[in-house]
MOPAC internal coordinates of N, CA, C and O (Angstrom, degrees):
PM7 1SCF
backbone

  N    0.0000 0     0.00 0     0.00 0    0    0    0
  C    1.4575 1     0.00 0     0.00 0    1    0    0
  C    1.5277 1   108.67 1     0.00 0    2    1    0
  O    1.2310 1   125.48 1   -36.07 1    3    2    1
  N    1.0034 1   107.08 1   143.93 1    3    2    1
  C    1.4175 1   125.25 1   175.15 1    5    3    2
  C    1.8603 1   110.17 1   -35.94 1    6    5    3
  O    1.2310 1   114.98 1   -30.06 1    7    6    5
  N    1.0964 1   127.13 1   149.94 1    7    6    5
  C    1.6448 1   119.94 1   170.40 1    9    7    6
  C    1.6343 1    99.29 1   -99.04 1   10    9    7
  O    1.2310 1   109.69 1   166.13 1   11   10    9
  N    1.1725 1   136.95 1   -13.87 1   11   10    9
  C    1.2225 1   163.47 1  -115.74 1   13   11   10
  C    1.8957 1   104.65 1  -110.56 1   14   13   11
  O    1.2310 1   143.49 1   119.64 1   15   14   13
  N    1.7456 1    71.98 1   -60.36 1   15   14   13
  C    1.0891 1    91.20 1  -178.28 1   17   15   14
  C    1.5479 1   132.21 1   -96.50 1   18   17   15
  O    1.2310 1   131.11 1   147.82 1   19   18   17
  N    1.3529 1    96.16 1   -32.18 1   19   18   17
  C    1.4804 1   111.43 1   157.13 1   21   19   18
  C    1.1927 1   116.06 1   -33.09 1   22   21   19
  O    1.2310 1   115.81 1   109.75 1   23   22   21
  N    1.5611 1   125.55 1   -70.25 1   23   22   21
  C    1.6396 1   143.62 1  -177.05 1   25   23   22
  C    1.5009 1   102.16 1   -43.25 1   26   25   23
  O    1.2310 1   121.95 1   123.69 1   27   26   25
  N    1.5334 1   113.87 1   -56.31 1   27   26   25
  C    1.7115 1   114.42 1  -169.47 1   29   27   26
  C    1.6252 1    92.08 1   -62.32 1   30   29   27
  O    1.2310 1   110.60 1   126.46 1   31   30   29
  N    0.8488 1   135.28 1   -53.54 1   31   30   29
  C    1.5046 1   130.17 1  -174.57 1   33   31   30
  C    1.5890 1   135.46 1   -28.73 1   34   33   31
  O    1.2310 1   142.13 1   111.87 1   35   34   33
  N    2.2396 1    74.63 1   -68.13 1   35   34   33
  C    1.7586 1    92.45 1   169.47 1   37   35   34
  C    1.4492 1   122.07 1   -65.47 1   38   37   35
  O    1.2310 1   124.85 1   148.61 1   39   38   37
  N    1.6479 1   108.30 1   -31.39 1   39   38   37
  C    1.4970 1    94.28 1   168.04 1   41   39   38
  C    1.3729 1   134.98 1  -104.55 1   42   41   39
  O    1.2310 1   121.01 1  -151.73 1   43   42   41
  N    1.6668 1   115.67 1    28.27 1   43   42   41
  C    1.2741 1   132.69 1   163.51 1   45   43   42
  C    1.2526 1   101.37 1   -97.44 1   46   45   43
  O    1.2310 1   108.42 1   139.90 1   47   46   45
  N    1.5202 1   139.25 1   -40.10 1   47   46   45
  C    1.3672 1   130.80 1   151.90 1   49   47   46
  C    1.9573 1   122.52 1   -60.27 1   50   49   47
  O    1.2310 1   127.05 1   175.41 1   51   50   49
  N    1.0653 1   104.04 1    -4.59 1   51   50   49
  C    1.2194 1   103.72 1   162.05 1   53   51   50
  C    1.6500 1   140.84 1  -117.92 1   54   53   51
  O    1.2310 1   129.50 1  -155.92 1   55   54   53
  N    1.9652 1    99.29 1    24.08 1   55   54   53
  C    0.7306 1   102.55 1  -146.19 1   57   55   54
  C    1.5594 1   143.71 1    -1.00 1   58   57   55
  O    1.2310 1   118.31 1   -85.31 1   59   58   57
  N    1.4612 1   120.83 1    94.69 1   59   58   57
  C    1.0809 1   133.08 1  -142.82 1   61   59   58
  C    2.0255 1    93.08 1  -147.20 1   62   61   59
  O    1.2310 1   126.23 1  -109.18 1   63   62   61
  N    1.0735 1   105.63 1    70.82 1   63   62   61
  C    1.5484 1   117.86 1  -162.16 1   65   63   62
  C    1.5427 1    97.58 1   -71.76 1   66   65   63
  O    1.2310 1   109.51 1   139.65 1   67   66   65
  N    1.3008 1   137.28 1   -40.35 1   67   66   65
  C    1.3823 1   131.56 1   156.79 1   69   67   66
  C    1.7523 1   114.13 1   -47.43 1   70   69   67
  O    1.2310 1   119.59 1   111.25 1   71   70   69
  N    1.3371 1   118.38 1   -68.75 1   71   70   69
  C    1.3378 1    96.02 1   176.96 1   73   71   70
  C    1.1211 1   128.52 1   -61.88 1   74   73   71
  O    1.2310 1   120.27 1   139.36 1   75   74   73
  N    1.7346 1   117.08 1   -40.64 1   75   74   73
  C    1.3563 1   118.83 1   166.43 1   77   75   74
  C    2.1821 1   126.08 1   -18.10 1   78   77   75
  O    1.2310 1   126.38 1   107.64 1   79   78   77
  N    1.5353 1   105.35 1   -72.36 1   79   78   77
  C    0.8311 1   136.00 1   152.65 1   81   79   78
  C    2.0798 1   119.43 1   -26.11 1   82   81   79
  O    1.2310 1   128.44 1   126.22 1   83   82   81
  N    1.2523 1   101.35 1   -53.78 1   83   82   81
  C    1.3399 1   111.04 1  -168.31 1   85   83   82
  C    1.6289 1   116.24 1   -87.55 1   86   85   83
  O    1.2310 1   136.53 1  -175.09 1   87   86   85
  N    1.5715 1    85.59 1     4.91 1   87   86   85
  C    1.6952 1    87.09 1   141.46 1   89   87   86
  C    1.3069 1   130.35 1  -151.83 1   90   89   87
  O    1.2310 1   133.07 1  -111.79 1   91   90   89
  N    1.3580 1    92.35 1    68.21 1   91   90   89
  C    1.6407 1   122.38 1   157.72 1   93   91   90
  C    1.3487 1   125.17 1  -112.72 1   94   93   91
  O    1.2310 1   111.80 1   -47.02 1   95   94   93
  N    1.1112 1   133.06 1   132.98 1   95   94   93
  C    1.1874 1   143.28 1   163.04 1   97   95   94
  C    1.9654 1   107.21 1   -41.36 1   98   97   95
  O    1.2310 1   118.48 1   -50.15 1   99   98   97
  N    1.5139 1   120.50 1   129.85 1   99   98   97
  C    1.6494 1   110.31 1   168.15 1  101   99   98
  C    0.9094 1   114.91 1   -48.68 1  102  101   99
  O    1.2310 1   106.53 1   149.54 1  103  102  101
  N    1.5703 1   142.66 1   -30.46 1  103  102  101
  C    1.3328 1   140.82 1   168.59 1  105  103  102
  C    1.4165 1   146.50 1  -111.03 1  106  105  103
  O    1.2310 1   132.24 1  -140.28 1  107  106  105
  N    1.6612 1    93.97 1    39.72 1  107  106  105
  C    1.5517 1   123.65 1  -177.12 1  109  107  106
  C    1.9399 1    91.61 1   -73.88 1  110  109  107
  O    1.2310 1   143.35 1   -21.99 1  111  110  109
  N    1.7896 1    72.25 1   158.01 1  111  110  109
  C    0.9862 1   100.46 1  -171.71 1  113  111  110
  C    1.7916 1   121.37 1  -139.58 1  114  113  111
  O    1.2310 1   125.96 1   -78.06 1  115  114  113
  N    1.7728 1   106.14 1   101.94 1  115  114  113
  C    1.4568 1   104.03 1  -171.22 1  117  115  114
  C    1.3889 1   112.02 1   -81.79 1  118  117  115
  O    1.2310 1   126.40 1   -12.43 1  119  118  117
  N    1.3900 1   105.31 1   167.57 1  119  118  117
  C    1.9594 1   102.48 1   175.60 1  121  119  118
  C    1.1363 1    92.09 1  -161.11 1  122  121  119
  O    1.2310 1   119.26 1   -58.22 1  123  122  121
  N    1.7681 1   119.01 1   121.78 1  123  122  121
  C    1.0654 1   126.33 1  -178.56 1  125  123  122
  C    1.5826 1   109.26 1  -147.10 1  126  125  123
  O    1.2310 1   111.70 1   -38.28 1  127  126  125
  N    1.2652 1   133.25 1   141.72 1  127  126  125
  C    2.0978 1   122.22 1  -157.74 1  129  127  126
  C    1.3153 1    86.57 1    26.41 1  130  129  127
  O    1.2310 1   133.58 1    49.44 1  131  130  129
  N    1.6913 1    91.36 1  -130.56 1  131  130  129
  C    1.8186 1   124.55 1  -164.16 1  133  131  130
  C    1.3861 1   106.39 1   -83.89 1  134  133  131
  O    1.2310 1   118.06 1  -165.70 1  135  134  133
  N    1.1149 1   121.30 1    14.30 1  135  134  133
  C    1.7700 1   126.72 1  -162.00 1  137  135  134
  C    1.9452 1   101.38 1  -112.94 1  138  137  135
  O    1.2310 1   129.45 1   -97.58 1  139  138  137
  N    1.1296 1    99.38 1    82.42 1  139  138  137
  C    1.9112 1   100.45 1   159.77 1  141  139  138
  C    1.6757 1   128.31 1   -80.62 1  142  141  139
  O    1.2310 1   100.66 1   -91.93 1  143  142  141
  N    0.9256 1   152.71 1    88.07 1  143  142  141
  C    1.5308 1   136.83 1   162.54 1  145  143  142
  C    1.4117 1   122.22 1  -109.21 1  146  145  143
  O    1.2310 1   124.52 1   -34.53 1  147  146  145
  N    1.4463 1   108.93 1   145.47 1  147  146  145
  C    1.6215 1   130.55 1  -165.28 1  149  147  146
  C    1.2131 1   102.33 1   -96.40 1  150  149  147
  O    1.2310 1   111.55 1   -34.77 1  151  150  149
  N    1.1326 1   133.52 1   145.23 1  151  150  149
  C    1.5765 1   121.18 1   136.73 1  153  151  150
  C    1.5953 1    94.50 1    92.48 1  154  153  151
  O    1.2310 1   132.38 1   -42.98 1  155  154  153
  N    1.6126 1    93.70 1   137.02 1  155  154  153
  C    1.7739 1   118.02 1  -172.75 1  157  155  154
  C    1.8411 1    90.22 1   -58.57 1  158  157  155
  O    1.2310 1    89.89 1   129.04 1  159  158  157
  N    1.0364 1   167.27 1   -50.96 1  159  158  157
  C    1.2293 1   176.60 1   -17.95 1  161  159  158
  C    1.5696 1    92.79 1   163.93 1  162  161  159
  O    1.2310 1   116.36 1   131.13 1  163  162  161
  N    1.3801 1   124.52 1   -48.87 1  163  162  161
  C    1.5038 1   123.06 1  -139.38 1  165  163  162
  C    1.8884 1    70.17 1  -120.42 1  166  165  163
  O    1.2310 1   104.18 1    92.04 1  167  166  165
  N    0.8144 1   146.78 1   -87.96 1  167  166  165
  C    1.1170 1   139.86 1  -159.61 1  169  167  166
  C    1.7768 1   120.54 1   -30.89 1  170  169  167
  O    1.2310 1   128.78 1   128.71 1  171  170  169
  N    1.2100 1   100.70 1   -51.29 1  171  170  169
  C    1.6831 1   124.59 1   155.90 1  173  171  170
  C    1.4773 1   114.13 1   -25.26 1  174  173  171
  O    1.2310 1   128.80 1   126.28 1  175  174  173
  N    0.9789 1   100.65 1   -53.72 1  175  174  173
  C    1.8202 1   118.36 1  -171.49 1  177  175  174
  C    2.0259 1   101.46 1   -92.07 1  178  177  175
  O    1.2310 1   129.42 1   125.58 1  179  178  177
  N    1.2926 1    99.46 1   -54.42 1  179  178  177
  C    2.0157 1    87.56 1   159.29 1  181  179  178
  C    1.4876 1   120.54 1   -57.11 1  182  181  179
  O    1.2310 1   115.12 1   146.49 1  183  182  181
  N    1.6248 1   126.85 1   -33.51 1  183  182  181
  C    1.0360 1   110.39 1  -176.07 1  185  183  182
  C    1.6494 1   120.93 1   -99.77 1  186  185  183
  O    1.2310 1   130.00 1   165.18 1  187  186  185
  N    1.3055 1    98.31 1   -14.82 1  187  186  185
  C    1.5512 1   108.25 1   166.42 1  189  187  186
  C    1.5965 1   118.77 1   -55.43 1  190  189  187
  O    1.2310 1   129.73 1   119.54 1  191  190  189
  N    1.2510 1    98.85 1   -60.46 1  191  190  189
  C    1.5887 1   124.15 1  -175.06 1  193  191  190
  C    2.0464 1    99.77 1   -51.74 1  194  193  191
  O    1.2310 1   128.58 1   129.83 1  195  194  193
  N    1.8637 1   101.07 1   -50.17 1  195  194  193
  C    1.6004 1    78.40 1  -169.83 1  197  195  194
  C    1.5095 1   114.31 1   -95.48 1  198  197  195
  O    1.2310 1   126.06 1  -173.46 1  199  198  197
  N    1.3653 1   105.95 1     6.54 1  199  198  197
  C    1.5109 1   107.93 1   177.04 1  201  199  198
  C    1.7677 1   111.84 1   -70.24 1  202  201  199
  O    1.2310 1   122.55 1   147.95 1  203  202  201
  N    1.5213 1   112.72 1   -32.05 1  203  202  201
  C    1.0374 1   123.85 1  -166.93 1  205  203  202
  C    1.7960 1   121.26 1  -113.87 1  206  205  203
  O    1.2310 1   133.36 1  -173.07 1  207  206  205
  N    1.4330 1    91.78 1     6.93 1  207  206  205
  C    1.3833 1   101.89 1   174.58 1  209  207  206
  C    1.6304 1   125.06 1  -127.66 1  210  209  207
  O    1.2310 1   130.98 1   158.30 1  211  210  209
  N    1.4933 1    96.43 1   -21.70 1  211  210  209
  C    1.6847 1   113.58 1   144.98 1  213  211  210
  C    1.0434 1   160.94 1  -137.30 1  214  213  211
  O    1.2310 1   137.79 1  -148.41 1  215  214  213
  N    1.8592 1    83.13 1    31.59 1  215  214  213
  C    1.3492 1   112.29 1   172.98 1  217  215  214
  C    2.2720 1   124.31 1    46.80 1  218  217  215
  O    1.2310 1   132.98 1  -161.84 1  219  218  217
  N    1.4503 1    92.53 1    18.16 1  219  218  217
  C    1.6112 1    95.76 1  -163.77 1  221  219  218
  C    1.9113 1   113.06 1   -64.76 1  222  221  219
  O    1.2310 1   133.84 1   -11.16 1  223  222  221
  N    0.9982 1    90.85 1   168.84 1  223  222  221
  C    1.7825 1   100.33 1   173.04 1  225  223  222
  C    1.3814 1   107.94 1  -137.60 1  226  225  223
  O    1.2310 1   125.02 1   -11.47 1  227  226  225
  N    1.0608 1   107.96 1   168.53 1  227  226  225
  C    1.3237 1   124.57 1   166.83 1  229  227  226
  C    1.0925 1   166.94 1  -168.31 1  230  229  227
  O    1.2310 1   107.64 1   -56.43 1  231  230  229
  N    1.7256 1   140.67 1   123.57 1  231  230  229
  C    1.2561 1   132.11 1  -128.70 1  233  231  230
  C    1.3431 1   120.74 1   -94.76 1  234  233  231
  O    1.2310 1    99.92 1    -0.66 1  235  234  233
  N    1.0123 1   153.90 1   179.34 1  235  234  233
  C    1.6151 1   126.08 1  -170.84 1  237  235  234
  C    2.0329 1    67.60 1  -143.16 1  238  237  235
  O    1.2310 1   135.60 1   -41.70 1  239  238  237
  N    2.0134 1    87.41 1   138.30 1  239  238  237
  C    1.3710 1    98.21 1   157.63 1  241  239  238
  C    1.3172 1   124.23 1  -105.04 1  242  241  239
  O    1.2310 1   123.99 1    86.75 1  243  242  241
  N    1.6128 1   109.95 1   -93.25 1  243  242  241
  C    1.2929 1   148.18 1  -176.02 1  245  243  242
  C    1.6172 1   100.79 1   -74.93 1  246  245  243
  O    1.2310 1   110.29 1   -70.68 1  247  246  245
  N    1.6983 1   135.84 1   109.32 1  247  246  245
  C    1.1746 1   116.68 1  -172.62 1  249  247  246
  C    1.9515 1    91.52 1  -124.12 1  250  249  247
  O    1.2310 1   123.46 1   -56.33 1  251  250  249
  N    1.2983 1   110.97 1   123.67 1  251  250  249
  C    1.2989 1    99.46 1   157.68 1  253  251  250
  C    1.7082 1   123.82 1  -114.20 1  254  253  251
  O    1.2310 1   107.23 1   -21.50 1  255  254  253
  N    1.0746 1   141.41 1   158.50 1  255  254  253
  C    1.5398 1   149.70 1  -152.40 1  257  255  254
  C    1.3969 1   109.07 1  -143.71 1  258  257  255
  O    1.2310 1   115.23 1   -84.95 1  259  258  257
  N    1.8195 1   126.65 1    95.05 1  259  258  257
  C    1.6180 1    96.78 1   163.00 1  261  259  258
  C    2.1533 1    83.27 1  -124.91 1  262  261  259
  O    1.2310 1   133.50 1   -53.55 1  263  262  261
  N    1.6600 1    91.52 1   126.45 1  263  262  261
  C    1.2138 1   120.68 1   170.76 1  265  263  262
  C    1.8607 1   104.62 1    61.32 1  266  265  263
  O    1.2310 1   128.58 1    65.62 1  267  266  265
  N    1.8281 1   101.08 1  -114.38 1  267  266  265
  C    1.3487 1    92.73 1   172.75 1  269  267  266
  C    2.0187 1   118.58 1   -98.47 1  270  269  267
  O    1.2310 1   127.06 1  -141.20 1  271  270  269
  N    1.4335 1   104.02 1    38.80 1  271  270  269
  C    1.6595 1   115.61 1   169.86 1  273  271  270
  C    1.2594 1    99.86 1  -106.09 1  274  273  271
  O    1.2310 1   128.25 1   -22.99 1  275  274  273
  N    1.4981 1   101.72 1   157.01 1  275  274  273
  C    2.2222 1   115.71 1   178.78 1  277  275  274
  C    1.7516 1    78.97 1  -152.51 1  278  277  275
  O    1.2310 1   131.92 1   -66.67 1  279  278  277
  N    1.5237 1    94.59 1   113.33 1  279  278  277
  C    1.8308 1    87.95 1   150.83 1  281  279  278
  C    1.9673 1    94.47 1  -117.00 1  282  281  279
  O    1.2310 1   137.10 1   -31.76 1  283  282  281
  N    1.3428 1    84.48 1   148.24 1  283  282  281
  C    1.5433 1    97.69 1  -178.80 1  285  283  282
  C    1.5423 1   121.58 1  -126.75 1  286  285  283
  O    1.2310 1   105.64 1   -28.84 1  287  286  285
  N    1.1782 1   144.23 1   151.16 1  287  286  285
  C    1.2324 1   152.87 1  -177.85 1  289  287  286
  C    1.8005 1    93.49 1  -107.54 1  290  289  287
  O    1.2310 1   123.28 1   -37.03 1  291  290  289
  N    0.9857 1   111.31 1   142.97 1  291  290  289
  C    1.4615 1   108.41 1   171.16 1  293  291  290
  C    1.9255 1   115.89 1  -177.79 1  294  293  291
  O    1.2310 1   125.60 1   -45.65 1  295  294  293
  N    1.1861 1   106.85 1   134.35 1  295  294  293
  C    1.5744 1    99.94 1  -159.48 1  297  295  294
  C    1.7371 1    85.13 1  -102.87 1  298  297  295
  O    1.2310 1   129.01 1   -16.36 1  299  298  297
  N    1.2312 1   100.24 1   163.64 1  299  298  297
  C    1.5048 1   123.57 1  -163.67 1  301  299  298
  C    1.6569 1   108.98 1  -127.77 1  302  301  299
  O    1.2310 1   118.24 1   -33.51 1  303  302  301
  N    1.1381 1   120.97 1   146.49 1  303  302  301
  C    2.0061 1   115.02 1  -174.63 1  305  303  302
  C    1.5833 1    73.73 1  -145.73 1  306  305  303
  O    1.2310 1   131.38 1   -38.55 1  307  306  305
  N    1.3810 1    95.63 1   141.45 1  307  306  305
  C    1.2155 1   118.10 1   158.19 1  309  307  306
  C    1.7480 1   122.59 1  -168.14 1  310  309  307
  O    1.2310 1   130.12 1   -12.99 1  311  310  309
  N    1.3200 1    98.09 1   167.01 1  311  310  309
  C    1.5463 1    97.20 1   173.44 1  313  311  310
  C    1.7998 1   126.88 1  -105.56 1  314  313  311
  O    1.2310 1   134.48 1   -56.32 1  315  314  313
  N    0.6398 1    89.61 1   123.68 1  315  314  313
  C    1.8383 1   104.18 1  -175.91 1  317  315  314
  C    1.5336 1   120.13 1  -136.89 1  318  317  315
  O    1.2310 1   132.78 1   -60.67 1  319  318  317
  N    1.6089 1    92.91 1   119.33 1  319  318  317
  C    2.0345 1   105.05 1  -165.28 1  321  319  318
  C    1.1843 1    97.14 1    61.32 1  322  321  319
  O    1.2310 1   108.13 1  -137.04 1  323  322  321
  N    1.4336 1   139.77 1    42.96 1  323  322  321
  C    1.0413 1   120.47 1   157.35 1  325  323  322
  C    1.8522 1   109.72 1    88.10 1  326  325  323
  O    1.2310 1   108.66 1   171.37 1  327  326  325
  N    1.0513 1   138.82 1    -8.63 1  327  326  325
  C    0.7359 1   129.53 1   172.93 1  329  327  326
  C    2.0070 1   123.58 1  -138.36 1  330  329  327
  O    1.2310 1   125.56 1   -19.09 1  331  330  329
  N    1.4843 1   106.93 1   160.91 1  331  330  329
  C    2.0275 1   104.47 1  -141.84 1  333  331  330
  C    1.5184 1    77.48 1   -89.53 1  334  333  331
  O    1.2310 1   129.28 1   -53.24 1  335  334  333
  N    1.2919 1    99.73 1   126.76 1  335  334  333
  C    2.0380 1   121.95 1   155.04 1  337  335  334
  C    1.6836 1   107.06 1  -116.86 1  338  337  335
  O    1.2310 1   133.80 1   -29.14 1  339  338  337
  N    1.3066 1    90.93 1   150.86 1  339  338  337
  C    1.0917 1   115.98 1   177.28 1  341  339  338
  C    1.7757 1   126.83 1  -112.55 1  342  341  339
  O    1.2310 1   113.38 1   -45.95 1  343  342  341
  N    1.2060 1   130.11 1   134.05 1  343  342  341
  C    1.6271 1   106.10 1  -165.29 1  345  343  342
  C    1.6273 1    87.38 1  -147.92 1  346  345  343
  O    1.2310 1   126.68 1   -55.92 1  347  346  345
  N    1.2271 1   104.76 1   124.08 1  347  346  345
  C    2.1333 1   112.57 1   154.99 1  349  347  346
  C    1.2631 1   100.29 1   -32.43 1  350  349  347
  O    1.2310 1   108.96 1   -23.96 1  351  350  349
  N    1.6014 1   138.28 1   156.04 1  351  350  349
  C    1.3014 1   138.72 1   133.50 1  353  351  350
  C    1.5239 1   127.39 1  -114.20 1  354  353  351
  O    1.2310 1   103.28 1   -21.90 1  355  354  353
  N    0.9965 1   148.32 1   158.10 1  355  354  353
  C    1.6404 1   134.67 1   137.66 1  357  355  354
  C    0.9773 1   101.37 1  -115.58 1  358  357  355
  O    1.2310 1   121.55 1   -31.49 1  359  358  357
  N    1.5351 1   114.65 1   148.51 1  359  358  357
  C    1.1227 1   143.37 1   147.15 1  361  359  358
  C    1.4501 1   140.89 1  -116.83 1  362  361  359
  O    1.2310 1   118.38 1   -44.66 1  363  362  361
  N    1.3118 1   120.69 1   135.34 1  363  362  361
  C    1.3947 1   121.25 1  -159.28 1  365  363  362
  C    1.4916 1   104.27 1  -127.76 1  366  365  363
  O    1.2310 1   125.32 1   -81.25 1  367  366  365
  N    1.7363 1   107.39 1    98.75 1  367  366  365
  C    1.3838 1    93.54 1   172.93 1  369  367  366
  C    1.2385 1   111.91 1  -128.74 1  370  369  367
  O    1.2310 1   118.92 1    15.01 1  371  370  369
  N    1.5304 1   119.67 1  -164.99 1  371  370  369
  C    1.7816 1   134.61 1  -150.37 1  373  371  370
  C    1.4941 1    87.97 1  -139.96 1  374  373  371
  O    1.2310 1   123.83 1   -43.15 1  375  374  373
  N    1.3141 1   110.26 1   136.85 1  375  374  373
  C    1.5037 1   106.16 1   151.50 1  377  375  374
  C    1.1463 1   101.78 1  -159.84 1  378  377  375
  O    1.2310 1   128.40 1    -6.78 1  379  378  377
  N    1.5866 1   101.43 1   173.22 1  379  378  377
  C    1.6436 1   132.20 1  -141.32 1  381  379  378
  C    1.5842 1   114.77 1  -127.56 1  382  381  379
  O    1.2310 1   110.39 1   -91.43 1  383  382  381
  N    1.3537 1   135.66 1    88.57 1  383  382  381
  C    1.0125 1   107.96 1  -154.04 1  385  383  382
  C    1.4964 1   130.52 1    66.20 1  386  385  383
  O    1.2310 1   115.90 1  -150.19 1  387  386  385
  N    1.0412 1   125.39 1    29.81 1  387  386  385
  C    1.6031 1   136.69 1   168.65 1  389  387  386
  C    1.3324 1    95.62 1    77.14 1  390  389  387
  O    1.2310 1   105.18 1  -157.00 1  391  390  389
  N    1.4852 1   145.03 1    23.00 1  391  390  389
  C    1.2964 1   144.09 1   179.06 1  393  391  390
  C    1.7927 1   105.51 1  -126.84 1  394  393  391
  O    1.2310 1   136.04 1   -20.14 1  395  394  393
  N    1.1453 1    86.55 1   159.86 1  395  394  393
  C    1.4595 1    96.31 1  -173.63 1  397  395  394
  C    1.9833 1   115.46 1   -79.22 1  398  397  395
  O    1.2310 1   125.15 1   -63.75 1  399  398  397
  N    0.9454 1   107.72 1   116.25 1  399  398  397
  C    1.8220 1   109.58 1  -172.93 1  401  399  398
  C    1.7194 1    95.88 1   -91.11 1  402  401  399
  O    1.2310 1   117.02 1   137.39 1  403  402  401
  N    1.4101 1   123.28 1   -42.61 1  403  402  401
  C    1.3152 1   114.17 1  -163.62 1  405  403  402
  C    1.2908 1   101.95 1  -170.17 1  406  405  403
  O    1.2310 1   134.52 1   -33.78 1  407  406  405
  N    1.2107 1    89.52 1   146.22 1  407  406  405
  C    2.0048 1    92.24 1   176.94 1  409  407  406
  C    2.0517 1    86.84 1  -164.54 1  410  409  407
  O    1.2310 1   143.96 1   -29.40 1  411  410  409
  N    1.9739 1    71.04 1   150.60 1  411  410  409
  C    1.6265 1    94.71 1   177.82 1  413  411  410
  C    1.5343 1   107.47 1  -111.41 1  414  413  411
  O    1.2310 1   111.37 1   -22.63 1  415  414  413
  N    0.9116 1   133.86 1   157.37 1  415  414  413
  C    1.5393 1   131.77 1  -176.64 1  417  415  414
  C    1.1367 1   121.80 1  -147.83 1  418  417  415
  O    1.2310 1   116.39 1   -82.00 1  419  418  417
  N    1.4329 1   124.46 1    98.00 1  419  418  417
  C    1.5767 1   126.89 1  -176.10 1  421  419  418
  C    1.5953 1   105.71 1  -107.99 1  422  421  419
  O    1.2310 1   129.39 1   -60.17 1  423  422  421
  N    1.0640 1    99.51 1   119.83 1  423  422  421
  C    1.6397 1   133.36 1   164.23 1  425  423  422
  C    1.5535 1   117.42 1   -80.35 1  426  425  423
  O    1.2310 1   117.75 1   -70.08 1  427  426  425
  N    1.6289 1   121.88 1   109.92 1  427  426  425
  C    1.1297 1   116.78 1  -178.38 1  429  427  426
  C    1.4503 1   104.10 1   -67.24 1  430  429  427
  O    1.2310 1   124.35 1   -27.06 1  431  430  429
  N    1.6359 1   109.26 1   152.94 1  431  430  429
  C    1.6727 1   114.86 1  -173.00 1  433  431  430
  C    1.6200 1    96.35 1    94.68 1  434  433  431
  O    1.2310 1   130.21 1    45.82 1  435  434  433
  N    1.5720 1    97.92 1  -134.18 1  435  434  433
  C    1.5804 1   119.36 1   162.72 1  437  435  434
  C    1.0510 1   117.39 1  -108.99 1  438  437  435
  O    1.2310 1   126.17 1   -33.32 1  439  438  437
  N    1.4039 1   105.74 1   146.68 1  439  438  437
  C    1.4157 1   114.19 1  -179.74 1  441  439  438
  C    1.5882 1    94.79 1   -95.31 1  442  441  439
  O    1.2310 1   115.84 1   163.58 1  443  442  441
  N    1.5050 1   125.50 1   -16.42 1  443  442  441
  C    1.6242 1   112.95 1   177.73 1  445  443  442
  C    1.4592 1   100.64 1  -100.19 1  446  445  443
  O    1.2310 1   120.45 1   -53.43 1  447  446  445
  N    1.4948 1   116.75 1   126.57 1  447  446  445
  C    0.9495 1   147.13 1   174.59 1  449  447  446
  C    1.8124 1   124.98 1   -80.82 1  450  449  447
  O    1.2310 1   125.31 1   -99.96 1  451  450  449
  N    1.6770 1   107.41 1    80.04 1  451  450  449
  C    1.5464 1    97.05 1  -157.55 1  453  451  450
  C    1.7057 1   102.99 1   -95.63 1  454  453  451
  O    1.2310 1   120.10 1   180.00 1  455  454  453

């Protein structure tokens, strides 16, 4: 498995928005539904907002690796209206120096959460 990816994991399950963050590239780039943001600045504010508003975690499954690609399988728990969902994910990211350059993220269902 990725080390890469491992780290973003443990500290998105730990909400830990400094480490989270500190392994991204300054000019990463997330993509998730209709939701794009660039830059440690804009990510900060995506990961702040859902660390603390839906409290989610997450499990890492299926990990594949060729060079600097990670596609991942990974299930997600979270709370929304008050109550715990669960959703499949993949993710497909790039990184740069053992940091994350870009990743796409599809959420079975919706990925926008109304």
């Amino acid at each position: 498995m990725s080390e890469a990816l491992r780290r973003h994991v443990d500290a998105f399950n730990a909400r830990d928005l400094d480490a989270l963050l500190a392994g991204f590239t300054e000019d990463a780039v997330w993509v998730t539904g209709t939701t794009t943001v660039r830059g440690i600045e804009e990510l900060a504010d995506l990961f702040s907002d859902a660390m603390t508003q839906l409290l989610p975690t997450l499990t890492i499954g299926d990990v594949l690796t060729d060079g600097d690609r990670i596609a991942a399988q990974l299930t997600e728990t979270l709370t929304h209206d008050g109550e715990e969902r669960t959703f499949a994910i993949a993710g497909f990211y790039r990184l740069r120096d053992g940091r994350i350059t870009s990743a796409k993220i599809y959420r079975e269902g919706s990925a926008e959460l109304a």
